[in-house]
VMD Tcl script that draws the C-alpha trace (Angstrom):
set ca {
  {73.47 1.53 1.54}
  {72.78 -1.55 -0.47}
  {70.48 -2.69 3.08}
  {68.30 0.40 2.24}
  {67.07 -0.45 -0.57}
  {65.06 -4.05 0.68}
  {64.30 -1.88 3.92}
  {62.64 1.14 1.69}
  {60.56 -1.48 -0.36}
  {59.62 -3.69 3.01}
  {58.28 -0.50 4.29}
  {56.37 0.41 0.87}
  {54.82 -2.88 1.09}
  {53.64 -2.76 4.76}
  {52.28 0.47 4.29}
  {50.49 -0.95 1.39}
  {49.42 -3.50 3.39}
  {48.55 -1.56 6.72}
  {46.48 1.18 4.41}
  {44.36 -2.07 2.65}
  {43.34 -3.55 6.08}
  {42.69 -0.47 7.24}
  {40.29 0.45 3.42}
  {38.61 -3.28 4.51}
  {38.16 -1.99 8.23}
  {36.37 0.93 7.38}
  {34.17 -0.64 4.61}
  {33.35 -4.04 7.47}
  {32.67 -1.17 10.01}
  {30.81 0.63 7.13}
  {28.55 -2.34 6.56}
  {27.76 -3.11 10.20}
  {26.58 0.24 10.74}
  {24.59 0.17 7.70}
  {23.09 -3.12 9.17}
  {22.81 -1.88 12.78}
  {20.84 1.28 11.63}
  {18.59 -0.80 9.77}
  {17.73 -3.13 12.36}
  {17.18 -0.65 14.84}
  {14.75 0.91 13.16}
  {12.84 -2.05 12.09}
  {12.57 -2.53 15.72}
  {11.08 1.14 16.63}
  {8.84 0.70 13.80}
  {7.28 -2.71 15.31}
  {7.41 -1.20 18.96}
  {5.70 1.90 17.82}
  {3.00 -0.13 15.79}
  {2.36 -2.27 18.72}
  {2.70 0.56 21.81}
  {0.11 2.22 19.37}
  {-2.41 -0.87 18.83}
  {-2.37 -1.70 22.59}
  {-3.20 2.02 23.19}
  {-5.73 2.37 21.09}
  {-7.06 -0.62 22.34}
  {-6.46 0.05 25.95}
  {-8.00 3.30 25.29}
  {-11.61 1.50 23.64}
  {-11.66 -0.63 26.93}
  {-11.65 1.54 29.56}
  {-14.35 3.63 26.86}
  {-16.53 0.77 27.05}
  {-16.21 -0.81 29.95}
  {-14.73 1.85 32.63}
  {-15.74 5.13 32.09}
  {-18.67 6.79 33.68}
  {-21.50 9.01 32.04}
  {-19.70 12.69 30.39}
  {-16.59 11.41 31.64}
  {-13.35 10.76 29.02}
  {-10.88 8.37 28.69}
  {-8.05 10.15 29.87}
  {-10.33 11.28 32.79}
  {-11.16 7.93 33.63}
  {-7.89 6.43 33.55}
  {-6.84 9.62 35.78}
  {-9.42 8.20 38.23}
  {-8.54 4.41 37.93}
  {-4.57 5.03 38.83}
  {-6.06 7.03 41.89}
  {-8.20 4.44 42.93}
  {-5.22 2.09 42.61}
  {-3.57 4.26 44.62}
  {-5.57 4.62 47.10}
  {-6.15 0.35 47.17}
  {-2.38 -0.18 47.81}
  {-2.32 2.55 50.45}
  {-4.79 0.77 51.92}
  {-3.58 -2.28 51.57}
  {0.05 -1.42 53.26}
  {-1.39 0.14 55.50}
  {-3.46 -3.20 56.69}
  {-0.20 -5.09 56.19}
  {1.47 -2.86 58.51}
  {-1.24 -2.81 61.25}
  {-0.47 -7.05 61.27}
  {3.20 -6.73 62.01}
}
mol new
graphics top color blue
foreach p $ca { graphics top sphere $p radius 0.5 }
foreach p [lrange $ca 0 end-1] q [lrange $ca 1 end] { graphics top cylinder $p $q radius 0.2 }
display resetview
């Protein structure tokens, strides 16, 4: 009996122990999701700022420079990827023929 008293307070102190590294764990883990979320978004804000500024420039481009008369820009870039298309079809095609 007199052993049970140093055992009950050893196990009063590691469970005061185990339950502060586990308060810390949760607050470290806390704070690193806290920091992940944070950063993450930066990031989709900047990607969707710059997917939008090369879009709308993209999109000005083929306005100016690629579309023909009464056609849009959606239509013209419908017509460009078919063209493309067609060009590598074309071109496998030729690469074929020289095997």
């Amino acid at each position: 009996m007199a052993n049970s008293k140093p055992e009950e307070t050893g196990k009063k102190i590691e469970e005061g122990v185990v339950g502060g590294y586990k308060k810390i764990e949760e607050s470290v883990v806390g704070g690193y999701k806290k920091i992940e979320e944070s950063v993450v978004g930066g990031y989709k804000k900047i990607e969707d700022g710059v997917v939008g500024g090369f879009t709308k420039i993209s999109d000005k481009f083929v306005d100016s420079f690629l579309t023909r008369d009464g056609e849009t820009v959606d239509e013209a870039k419908a017509r460009l990827a078919k063209e493309q298309a067609e060009r590598e079809k074309a071109g496998k095609n030729e690469a074929e023929k020289q095997v």
